[in-house]
Backbone as a ProteinNet text record, in pm:
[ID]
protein_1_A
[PRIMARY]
XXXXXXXXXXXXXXXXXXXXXXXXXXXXXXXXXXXXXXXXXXXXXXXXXXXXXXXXXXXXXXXXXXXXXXXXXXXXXXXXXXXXXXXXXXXXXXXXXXXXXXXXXXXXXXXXXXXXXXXXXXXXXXXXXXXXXXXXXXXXXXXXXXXXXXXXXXXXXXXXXXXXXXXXXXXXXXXXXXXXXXXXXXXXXXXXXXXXXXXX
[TERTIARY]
3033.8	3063.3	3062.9	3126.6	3133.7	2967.8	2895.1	2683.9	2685.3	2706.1	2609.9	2675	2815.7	2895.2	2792.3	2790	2715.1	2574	2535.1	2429.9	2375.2	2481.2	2484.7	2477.4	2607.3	2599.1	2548.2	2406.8	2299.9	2188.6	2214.8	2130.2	2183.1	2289.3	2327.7	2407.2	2352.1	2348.6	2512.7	2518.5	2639.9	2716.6	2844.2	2952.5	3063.9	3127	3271	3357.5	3438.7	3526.5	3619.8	3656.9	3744.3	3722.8	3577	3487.6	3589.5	3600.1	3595.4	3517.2	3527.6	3426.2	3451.2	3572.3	3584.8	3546.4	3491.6	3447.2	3313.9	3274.6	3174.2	3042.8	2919.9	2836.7	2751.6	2765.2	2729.6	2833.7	2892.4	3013	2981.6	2865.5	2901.2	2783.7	2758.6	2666.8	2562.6	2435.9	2330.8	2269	2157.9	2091.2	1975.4	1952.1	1809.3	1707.1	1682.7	1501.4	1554.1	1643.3	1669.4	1660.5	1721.1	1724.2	1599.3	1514.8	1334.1	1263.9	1319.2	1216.7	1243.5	1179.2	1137.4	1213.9	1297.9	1366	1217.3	1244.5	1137.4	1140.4	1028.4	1024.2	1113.9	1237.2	1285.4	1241.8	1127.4	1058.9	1016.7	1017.6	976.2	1056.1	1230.5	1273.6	1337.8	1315.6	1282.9	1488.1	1507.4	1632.2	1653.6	1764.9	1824.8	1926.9	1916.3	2010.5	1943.4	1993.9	1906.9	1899.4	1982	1993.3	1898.3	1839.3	1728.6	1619.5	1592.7	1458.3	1465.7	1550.8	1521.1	1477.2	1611.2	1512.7	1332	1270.6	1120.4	1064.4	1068.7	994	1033.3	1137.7	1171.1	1065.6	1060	935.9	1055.3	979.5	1081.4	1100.1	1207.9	1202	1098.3	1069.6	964.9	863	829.2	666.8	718.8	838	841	834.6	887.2	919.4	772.2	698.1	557.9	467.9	533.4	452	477.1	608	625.5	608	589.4	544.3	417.8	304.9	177.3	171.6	237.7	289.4	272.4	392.9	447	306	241.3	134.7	21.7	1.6	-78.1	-21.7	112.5	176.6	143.4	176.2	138.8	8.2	-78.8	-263.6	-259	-231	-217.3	-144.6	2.4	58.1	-44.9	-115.9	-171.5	-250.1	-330	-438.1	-354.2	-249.9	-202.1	-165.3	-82.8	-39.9	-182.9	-273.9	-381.3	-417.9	-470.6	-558.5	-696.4	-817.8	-906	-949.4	-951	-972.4	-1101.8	-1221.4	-1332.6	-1371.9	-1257.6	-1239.7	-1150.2	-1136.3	-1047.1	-867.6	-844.1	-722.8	-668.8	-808.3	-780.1	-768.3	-713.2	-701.3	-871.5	-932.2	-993.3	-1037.2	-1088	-1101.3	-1137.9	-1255.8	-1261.9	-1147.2	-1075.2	-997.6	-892.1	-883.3	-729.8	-822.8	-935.2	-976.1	-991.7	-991.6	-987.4	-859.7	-753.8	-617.8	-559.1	-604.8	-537.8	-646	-758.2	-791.2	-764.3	-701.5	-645.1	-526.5	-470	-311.8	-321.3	-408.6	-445.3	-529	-603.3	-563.5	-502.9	-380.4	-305.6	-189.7	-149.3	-54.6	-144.7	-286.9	-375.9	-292.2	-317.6	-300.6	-105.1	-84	73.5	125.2	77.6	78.7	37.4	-109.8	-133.3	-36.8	3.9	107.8	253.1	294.9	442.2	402.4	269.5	234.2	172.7	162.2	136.8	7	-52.9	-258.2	-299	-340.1	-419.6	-476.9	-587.9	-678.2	-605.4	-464.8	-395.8	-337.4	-321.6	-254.1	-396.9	-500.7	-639.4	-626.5	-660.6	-718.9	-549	-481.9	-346.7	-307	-356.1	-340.9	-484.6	-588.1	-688.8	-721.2	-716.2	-814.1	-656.5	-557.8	-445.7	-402.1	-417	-356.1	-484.6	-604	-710	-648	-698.2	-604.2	-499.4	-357.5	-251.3	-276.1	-404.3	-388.7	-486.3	-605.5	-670.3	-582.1	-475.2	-381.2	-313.9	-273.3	-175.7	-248	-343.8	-476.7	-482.6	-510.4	-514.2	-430	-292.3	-170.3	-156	-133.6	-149.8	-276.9	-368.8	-468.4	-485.1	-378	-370.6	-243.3	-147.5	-8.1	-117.6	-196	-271.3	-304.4	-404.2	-450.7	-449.1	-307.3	-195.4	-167.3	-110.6	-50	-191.9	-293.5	-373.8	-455.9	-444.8	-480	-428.5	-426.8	-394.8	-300.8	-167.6	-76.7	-133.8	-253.7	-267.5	-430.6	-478.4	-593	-561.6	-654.8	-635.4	-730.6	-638.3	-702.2	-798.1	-906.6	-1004.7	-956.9	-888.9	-845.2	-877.3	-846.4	-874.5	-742.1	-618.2	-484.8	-360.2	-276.3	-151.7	-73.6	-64.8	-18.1	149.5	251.1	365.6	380.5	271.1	196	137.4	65.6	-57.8	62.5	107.1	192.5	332.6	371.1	463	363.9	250.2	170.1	139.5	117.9	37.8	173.8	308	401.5	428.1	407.3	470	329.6	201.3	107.7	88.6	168.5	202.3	310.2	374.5	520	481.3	394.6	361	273.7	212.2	129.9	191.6	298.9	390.4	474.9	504.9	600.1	547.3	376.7	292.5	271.8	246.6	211.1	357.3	458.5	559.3	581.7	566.5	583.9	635.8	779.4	772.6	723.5	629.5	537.3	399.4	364	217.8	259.5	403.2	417.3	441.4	452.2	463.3	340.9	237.1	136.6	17.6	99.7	27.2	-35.6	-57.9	-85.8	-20.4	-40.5	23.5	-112.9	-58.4	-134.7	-236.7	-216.7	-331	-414.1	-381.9	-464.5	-427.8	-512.4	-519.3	-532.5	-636.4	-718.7	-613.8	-533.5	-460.3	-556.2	-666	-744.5	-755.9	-777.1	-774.8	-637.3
-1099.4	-1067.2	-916.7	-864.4	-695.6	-612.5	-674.9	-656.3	-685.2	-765.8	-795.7	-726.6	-667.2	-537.3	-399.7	-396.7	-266.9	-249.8	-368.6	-389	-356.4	-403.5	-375.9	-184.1	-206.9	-52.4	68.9	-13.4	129.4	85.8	3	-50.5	51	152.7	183.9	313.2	438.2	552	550.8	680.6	735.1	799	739.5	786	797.9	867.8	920.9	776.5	832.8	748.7	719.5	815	768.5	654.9	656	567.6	441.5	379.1	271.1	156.1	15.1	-44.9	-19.2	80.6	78.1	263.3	322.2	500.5	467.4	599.1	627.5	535.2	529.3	444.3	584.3	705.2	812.8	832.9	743.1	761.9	631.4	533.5	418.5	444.7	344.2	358.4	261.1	295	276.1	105.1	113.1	1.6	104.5	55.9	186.7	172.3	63.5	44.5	97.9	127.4	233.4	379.6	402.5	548.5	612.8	567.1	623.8	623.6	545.4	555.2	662.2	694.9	802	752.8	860.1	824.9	819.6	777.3	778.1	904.1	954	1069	1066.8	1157.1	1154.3	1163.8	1224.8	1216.5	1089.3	956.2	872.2	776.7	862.5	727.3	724	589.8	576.8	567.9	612.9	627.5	487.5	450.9	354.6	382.2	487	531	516.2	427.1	432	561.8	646.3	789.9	867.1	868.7	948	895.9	736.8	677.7	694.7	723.3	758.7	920.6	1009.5	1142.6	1156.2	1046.7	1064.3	1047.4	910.2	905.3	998.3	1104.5	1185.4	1301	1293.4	1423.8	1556.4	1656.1	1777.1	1831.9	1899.5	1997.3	2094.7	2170.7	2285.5	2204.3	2107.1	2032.4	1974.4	1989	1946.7	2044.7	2164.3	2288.3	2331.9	2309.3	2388.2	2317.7	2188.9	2017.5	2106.7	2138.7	2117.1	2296.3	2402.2	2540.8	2505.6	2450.5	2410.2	2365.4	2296.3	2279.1	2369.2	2419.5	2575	2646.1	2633.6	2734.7	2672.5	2554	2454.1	2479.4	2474.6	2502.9	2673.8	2749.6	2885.6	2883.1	2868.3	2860.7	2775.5	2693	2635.3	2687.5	2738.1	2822.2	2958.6	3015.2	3132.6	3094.9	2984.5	2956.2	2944.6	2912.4	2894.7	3095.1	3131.9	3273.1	3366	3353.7	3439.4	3445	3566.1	3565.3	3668	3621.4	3687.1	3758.6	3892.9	4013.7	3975.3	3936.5	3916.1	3800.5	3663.6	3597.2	3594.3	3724.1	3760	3726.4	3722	3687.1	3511.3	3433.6	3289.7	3213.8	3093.8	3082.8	2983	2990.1	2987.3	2842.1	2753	2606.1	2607.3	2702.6	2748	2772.4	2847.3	2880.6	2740.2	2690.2	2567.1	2487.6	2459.9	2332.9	2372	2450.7	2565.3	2569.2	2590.5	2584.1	2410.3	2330.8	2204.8	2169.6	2123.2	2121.8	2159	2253.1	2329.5	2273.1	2238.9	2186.3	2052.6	1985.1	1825.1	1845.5	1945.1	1986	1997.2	2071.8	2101.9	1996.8	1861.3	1799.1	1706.1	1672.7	1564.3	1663.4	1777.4	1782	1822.1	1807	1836.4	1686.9	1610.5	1431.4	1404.2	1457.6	1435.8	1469.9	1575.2	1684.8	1589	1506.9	1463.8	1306.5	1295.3	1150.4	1194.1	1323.1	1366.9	1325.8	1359.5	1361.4	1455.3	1456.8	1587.8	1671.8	1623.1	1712.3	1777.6	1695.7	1806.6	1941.1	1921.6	2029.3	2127.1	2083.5	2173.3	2271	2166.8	2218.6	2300.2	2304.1	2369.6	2514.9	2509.6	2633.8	2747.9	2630.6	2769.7	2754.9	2669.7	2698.3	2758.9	2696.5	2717.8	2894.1	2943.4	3035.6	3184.3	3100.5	3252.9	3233.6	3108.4	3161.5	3250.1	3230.2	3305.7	3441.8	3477.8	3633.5	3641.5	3584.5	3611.7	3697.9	3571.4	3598.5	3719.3	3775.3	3862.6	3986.1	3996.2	4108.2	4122.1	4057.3	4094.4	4117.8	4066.9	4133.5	4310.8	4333.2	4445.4	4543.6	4488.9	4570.2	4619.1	4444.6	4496.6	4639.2	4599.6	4710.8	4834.8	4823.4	4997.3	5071.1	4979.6	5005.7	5077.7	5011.1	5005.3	5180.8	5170.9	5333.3	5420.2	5415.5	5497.8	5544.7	5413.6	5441.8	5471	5509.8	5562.7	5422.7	5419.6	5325.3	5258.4	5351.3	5273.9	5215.2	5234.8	5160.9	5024.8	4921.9	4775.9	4791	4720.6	4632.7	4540.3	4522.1	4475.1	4300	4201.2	4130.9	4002.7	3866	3774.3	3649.8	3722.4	3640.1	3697.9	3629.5	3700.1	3737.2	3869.7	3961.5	3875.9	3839.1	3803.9	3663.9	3607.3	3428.8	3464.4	3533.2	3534.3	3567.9	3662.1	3699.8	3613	3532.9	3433.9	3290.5	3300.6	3216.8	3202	3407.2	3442.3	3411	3433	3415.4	3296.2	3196.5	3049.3	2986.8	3005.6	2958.9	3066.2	3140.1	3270.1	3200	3178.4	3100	2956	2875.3	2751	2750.9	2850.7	2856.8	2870.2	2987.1	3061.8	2871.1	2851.8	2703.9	2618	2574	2482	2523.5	2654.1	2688.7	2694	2647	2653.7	2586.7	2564.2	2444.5	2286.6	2289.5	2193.4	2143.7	2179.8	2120.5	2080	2165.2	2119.9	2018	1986.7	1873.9	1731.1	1747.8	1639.5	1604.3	1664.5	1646.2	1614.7	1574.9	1556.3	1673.5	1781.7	1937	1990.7	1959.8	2010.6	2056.1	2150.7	2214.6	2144.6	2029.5	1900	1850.6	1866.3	1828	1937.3	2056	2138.3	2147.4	2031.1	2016.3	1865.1	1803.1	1661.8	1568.4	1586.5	1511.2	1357	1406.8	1327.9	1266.4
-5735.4	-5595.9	-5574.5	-5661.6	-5648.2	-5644.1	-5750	-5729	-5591.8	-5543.3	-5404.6	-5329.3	-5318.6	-5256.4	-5267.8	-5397.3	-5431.9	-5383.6	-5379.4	-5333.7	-5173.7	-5114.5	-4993.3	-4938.8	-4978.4	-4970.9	-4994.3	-5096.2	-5130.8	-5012.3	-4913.8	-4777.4	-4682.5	-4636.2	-4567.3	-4618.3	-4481.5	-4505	-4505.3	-4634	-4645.9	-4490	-4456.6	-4317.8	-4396.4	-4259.9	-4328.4	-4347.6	-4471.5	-4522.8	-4452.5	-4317.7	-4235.8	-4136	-4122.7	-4005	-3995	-3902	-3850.4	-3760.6	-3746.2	-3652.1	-3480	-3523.1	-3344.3	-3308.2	-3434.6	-3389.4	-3306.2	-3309.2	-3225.4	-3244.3	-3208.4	-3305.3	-3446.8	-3374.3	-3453.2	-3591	-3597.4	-3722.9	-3843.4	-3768	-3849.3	-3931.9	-4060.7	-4129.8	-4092	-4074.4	-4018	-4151.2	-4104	-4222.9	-4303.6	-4353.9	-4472.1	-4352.5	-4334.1	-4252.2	-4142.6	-4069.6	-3920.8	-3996.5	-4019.4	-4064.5	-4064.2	-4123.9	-4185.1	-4050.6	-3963.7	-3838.2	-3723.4	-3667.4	-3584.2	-3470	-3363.4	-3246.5	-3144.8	-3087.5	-2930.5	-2863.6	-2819.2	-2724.1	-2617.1	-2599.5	-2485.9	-2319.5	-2353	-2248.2	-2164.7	-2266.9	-2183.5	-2179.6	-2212.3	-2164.6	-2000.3	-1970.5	-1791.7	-1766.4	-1681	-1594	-1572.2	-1584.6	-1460.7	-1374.7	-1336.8	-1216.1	-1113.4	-997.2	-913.2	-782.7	-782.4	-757.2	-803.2	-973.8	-1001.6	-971.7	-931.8	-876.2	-756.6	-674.1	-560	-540.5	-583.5	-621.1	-642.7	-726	-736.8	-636.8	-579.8	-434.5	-305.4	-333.4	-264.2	-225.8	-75.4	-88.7	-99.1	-192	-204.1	-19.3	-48	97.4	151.5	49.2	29.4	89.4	36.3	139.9	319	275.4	437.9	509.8	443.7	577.3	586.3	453	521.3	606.4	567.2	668.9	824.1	841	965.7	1007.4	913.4	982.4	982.5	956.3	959.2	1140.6	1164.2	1296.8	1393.8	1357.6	1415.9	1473.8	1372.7	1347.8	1440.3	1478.5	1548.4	1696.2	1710.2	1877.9	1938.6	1831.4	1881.2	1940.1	1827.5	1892.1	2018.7	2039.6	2169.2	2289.7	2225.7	2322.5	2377	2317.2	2329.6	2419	2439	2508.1	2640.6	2678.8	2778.8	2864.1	2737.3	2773.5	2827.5	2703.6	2724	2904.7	2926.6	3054.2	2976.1	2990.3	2995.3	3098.2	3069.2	3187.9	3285.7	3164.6	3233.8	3305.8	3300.9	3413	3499	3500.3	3642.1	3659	3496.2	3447.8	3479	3502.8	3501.9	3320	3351.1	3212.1	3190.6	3027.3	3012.9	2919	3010.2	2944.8	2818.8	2739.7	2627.1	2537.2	2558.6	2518.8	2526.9	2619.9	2617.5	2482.9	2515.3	2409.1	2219.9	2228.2	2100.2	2055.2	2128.7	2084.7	2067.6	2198.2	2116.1	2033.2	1978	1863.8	1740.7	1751	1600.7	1652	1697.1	1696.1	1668.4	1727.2	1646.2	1469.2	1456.8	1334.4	1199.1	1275.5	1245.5	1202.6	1258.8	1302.1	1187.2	1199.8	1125.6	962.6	926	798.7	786.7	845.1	846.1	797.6	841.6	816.2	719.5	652.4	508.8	413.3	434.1	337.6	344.7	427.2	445.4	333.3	374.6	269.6	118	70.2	-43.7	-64.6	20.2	55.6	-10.3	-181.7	-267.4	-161.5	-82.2	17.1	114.9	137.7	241.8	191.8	33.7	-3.9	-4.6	-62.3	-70.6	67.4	159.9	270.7	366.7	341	383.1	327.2	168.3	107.6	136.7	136.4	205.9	277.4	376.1	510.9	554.8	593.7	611.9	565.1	467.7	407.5	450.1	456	496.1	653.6	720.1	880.6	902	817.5	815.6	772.7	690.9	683.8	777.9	882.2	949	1101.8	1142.6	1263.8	1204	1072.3	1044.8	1108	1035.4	1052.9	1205.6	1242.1	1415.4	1517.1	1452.1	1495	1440.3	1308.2	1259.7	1342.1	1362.3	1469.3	1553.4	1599.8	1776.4	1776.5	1662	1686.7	1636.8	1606.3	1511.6	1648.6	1728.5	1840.8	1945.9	1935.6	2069.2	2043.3	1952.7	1911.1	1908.2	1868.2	1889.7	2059	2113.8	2218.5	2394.4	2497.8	2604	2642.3	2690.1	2737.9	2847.1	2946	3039.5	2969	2912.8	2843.1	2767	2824.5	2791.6	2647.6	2543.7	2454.5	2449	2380	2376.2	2264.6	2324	2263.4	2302.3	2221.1	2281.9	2245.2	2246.2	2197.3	2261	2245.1	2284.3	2181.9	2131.4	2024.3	1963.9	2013.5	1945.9	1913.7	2020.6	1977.5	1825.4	1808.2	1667.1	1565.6	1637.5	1489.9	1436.8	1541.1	1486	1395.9	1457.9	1349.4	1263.8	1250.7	1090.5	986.3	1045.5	956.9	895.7	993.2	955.9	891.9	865.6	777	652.5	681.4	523.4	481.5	536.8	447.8	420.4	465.7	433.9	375.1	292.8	191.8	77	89.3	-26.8	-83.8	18.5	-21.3	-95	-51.8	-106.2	-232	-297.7	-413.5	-476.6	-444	-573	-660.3	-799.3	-891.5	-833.2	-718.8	-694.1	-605.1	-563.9	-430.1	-485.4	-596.6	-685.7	-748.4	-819.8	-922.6	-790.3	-694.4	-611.4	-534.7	-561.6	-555.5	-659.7	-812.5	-905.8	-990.5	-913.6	-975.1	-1102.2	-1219.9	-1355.2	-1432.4	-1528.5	-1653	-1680.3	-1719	-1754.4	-1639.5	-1515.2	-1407.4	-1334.8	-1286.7	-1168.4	-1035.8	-1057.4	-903.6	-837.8	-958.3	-910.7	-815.8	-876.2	-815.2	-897.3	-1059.8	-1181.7	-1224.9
[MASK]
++++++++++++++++++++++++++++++++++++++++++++++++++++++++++++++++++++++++++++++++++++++++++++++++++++++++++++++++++++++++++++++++++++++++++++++++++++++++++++++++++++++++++++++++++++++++++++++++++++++++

């Protein structure tokens, strides 16, 4: 009886002599065939909290605020078309001009909607068409203020926007670019080291 004791016990890793069946499970002595095997990647082991599964399907914040300055940026251009008066039609407003501004605001609203449903192409088309617009409006604000100071107070600008419309635009598609490119707005869009384009 005492062999098959001994026996046993060269099956199972040396624990403290104090151990008991009611310590930790890190205190008890294991079997031989557990020991030799490899733990599992922590990485894949899955949650059951249902707090952290909801966290995933969570769209981050950062994609919403730029979802909705993408917006922003869609109402100004439209607002402008309303503010603007073109000199050379006699300071009437200019149907050209209205249909130019809501188009880019339907646009605008079409990829603001992709981005809230985590649409790869909305993030594409948001960071550059989106992000050259925002330094396009910046530039022409900065121009018009260069302008202004260089030239006679009673001399009109040669423009085709309303200067504090453009420039509240250029800001809110500069900041909804800066947002889209932050780690957590690319990883919610599939965008990691191993996939760039998150297309794959």
């Amino acid at each position: 009886m005492k062999e098959n004791n001994d026996f046993a016990n060269d099956d199972l890793i040396e624990a403290d002599e104090s151990a008991t069946p009611f310590d930790e499970p890190s205190k008890m002595p294991l079997p031989a065939e557990t020991r030799d095997k490899p733990l599992p990647d922590p990485a894949l082991w899955a949650s059951n909290n249902p707090k952290d599964k909801a966290d995933e399907g969570r769209l981050p914040e950062n994609v919403k605020i730029a979802g909705a300055l993408f917006i922003v940026h869609g109402v100004c251009l439209a607002l402008n078309s309303f503010l603007w008066r073109d000199p050379k039609a006699g300071g009437n407003l200019d149907s050209n001009d209205l249909l130019r501004g809501f188009l880019w605001f339907g646009a605008t609203f079409f990829i603001a909607s992709g981005l809230f449903e985590r649409r790869i192409w909305a993030w594409w088309v948001a960071t550059l068409i989106g992000g050259g617009a925002g330094i396009v409006n910046l530039l022409a604000s900065i121009g018009n203020v260069v302008s202004r100071s260089l030239l006679p107070a009673d001399e009109p600008i040669q423009a085709n926007f309303y200067p504090p419309v453009i420039a509240v635009a250029a800001v809110a598609m500069l900041l909804s670019t800066a947002l889209l490119l932050t780690p957590t707005a690319k990883a919610a869009f599939g965008i990691t080291k191993d996939n760039p384009s998150g297309l794959f």
